[in-house]
C-alpha positions in Angstrom: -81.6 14.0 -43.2 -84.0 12.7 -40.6 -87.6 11.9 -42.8 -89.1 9.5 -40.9 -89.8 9.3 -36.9 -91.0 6.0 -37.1 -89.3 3.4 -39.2 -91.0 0.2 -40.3 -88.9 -3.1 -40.4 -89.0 -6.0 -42.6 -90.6 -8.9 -41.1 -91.7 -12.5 -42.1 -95.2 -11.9 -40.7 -96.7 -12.1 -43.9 -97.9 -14.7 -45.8 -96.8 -14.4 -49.4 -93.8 -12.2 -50.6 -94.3 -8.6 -50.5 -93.2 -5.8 -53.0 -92.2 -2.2 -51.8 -91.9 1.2 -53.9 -91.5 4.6 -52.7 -91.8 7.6 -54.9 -91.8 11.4 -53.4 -95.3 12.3 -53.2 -97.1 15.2 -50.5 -93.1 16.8 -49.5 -92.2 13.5 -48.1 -91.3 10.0 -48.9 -94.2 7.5 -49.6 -93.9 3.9 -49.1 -96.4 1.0 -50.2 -95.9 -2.3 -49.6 -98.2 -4.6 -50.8 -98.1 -8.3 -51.7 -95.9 -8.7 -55.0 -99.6 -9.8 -57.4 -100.6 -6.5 -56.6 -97.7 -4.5 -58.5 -100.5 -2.8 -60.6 -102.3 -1.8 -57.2 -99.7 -0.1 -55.9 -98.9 2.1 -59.1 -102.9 3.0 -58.8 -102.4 4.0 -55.4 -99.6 6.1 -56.4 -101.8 7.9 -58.7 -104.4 8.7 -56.2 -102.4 10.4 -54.1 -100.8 12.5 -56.4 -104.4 13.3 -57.4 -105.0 14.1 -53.4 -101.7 16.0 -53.4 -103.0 18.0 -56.5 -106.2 18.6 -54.1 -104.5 20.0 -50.6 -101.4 20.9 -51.4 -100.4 24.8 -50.9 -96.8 24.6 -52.5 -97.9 23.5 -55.9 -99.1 26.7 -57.9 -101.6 24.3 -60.0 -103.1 22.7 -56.6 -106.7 23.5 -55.5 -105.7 25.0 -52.0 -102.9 27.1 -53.4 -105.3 28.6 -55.5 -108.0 29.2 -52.9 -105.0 30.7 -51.0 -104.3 33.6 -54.2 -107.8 34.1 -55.2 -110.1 32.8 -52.7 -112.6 30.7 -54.7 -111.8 27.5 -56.2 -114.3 25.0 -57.9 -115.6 22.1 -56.0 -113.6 19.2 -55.5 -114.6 16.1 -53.5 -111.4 15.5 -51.9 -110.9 19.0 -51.0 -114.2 19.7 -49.6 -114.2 16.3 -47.2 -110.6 17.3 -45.9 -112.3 21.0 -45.2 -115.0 19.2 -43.3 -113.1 17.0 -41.6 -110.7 19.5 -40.6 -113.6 21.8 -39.7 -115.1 19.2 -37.2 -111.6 18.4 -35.6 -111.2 21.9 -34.9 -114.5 21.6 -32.7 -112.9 18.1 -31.0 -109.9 19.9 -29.9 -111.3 22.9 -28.8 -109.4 24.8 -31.5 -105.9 23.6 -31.1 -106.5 22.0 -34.6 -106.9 25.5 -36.8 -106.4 24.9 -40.5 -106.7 28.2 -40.7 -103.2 28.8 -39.2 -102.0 28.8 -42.5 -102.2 32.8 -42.2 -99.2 32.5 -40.2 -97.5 28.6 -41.1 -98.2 29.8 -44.7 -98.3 34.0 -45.1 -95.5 34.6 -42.4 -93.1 32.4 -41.8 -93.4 30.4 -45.5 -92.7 26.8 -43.7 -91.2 24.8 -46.6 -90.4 27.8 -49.1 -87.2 28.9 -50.2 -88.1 32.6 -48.8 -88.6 31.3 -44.9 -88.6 34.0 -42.8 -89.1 34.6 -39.1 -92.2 37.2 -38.5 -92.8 40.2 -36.0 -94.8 39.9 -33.2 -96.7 42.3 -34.6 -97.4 40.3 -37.6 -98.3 37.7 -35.4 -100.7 38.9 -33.3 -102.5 40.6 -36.0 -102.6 37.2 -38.5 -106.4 36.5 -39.2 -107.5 33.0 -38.5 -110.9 31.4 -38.9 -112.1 28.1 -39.0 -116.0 29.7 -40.1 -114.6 31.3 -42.9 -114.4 28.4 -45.1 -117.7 28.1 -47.1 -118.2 24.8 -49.0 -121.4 24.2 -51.8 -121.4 22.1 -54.5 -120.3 24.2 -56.9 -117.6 26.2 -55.6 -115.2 26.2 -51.9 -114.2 30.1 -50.7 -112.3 31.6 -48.3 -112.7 35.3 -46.3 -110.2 37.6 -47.3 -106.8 37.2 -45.3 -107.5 33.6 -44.8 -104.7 31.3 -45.6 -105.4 27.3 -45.8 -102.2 24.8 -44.1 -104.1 21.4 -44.4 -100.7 19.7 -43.3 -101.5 19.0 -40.3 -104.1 16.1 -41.5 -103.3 15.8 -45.0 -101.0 12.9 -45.4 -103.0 11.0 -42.8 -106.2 11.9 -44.8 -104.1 10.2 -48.3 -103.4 7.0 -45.7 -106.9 6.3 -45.3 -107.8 7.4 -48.8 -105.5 5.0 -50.1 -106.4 2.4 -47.7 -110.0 2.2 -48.5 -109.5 2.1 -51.8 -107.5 -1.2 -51.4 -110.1 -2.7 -49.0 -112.7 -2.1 -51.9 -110.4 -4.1 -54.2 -110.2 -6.9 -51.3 -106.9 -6.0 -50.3 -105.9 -6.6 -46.3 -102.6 -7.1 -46.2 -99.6 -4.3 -46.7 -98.2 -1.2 -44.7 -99.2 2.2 -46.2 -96.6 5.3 -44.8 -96.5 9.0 -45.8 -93.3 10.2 -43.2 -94.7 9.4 -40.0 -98.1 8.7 -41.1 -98.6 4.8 -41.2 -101.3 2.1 -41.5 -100.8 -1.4 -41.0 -103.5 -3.2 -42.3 -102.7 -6.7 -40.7 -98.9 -7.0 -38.9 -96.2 -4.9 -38.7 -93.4 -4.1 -37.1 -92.2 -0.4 -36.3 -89.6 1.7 -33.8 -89.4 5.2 -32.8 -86.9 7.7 -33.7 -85.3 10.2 -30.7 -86.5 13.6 -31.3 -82.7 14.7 -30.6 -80.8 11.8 -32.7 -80.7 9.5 -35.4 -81.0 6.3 -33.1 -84.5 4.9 -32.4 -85.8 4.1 -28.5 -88.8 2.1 -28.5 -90.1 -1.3 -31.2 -93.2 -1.7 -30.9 -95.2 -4.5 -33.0 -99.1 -3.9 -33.9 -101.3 -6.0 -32.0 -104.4 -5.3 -34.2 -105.0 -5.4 -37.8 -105.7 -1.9 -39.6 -103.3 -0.1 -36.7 -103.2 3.7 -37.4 -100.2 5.7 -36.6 -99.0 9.3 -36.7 -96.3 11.1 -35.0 -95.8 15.0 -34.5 -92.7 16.5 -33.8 -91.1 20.3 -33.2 -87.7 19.1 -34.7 -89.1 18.4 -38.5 -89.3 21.8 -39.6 -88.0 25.1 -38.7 -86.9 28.8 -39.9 -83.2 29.0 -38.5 -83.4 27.0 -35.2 -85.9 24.8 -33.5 -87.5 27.8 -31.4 -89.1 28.9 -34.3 -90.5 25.2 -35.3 -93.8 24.8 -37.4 -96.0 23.5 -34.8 -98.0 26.9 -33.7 -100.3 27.2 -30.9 -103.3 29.1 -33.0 -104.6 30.5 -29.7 -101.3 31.9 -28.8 -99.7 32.5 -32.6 -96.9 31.1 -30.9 -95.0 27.4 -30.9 -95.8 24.7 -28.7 -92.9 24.0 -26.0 -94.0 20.6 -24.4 -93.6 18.5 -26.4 -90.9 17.7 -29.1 -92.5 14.0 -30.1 -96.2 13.0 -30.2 -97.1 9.6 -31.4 -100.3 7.8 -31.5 -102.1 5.0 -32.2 -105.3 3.9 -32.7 -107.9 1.2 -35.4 -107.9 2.8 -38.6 -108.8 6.4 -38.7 -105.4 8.0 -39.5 -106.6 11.2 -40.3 -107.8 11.6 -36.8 -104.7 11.0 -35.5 -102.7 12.9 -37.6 -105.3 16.2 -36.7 -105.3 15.0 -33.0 -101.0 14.7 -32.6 -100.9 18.4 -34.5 -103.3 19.8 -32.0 -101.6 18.1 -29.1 -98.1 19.1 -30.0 -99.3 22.8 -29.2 -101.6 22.2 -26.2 -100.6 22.9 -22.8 -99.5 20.0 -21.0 -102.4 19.6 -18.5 -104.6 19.8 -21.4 -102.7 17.0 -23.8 -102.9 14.7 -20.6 -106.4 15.5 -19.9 -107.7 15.4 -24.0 -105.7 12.1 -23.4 -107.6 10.6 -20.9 -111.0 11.4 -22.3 -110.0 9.6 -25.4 -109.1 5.7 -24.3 -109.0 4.7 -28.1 -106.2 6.1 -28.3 -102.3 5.0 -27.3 -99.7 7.5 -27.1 -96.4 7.6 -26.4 -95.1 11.3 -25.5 -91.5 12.8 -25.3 -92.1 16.3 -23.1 -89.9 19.0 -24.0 -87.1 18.4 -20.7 -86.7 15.0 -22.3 -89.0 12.6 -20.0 -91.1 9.6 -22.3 -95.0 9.5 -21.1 -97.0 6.7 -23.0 -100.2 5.0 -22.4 -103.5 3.0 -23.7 -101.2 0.7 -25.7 -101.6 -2.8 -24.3 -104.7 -3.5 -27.1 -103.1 -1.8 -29.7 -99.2 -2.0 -30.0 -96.3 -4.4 -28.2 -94.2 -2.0 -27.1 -89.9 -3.2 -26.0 -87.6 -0.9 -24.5 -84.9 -0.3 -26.8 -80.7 0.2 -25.1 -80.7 3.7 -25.9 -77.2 4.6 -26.2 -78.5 8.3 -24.9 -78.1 7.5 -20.7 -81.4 6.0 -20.5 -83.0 5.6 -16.8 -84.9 2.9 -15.7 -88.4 3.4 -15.9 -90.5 5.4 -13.4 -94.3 6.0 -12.1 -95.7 9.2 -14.2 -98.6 10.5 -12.9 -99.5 12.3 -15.9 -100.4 8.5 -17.5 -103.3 6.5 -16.7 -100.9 2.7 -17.4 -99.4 1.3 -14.8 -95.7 2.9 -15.6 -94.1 5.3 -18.1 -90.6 5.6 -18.6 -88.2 8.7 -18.4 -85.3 9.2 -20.2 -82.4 11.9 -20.0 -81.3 12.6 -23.5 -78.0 14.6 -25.0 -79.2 17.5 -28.2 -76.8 17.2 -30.9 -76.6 20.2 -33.4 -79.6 19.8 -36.2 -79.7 21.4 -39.4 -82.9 22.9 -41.1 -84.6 20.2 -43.4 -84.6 20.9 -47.0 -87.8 19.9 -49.2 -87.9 16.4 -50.1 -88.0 16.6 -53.6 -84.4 18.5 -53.5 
């Protein structure tokens, strides 16, 4: 099972010995690796984002959101209501490729990451009721319009990441890696590669350049009901998936849960719209695989190292993309093997 599109490495960039645990937190794998005196640290951090799990998540029947999902009113919660927000204002900074709302049809259709998946009608589809202003938030209570269903997992593991992090900066921590799946912060030096969206073998390392590097990737071959058409990643203007893109990764200096919103609402876009939302945000380094196979990336030189990897899959030689605004990009023809549909991570 393929859990992780970007796979840290061990390295001997760090200073003192470092200790790593992973426990099975937010339907994924969760890593922490902190230097070894901070044992205790890491166990706390654990415990915060179960408590942030416990906050967002719309699987677990005792969790705020899947609650505000049945019955429409949930009491405040501080967590919940800065991951509405936050998800509220992305929505505006995408132009409303980032809908939390799309839950009505991630969520009330196709039941993503439930045992009773199902493909919906068109019908059903076009009639879902999405709306990012139905969400009402006062310091008492959060509610919902009827029909509305909440998804928050398109921002909420890279909302834990910063969570988490913060927390550990307050405690004068600087030095670890913090992943949730492909949701990642290096706070000082790390070292990373990137999975093929079609295989198990990676294609590019790449080594931070900057303390406190964010990184998220997005990708249509995660999670699906029966094959990869029907994929998770839905356009909420359309109803329907995004097509050009299978693999969205970016970087940028510590703000991971604007990333993680940003490569959701990117994996749907149109392409002229990715590459121009691109290019009106320099902070921010990407490295694209479109949907015929071709690897666009750009803005990285200040943030990541990036090598080449001998990709077994008939790489090319790099070639000018004018869809980038660096000096070359690199396209790749790449051989789909047969995939299977990922099972939930705690099975």
């Amino acid at each position: 099972m393929r859990l992780l599109a970007l796979f840290l490495l061990p390295l001997l960039l760090f200073s003192e010995e470092m200790m790593t645990r992973t426990q099975s937190l937010m339907g994924t794998f969760v890593h922490l690796s902190l230097p070894s005196r901070y044992n205790a640290q890491i166990s706390e951090s654990f415990r915060y984002i179960k408590n942030i799990e416990n906050a967002l998540s719309s699987y677990d029947q005792d969790a705020l959101v899947y609650r505000l999902n049945k019955d429409h009113t949930v009491p405040y919660n501080p967590y919940l209501a800065q991951a509405l927000k936050d998800s509220q204002q992305y929505y505006t900074d995408t132009e409303g490729y980032f809908d939390i709302t799309i839950g009505s049809i991630s969520k009330k259709l196709y039941h993503f990451g439930e045992d009773n998946s199902t493909i919906p009608s068109k019908q059903d589809l076009q009639h879902a009721k999405m709306n990012i202003h139905a969400i009402i938030i006062n310091d008492k209570t959060i509610t919902t319009e009827p029909d509305i269903t909440i998804d928050l997992g398109g921002m909420g593991k890279g909302y834990a990441v910063d969570k988490v992090v913060s927390s550990l900066q307050e405690q004068n921590i600087t030095q670890g890696t913090i992943a949730l799946s492909g949701d990642i912060r290096c706070m000082d030096i790390c070292h990373f590669e990137l999975q093929s969206p079609y295989s198990e073998q990676t294609f590019a390392s790449l080594t931070s350049q900057i303390p406190q590097l964010s990184i998220s990737t997005s990708g249509t071959y995660r999670r699906y009901v029966q094959t990869q058409e029907h994929h998770h990643l839905i356009n909420p203007k359309t109803s329907s998936q995004g097509r050009e893109f299978v693999s969205v990764s970016l970087f940028t200096h510590a703000n991971n849960t604007k990333i993680d919103t940003y490569a959701t609402a990117l994996s749907v876009m149109p392409k002229g719209k990715a590459y121009a939302f691109l290019k009106a945000h320099e902070e921010l380094g990407f490295v694209l695989v479109e949907s015929n196979g071709q690897i666009v990336y750009g803005n990285l030189e200040d943030l990541v190292r990036l090598e080449w990897l001998n990709y077994k899959e008939k790489a090319t030689m790099p070639n000018i993309n004018k869809n980038t605004n660096t000096k070359s990009a690199s396209e790749n023809s790449f051989i789909h093997p047969d995939t299977t549909n990922p099972k939930e991570i705690n099975k």
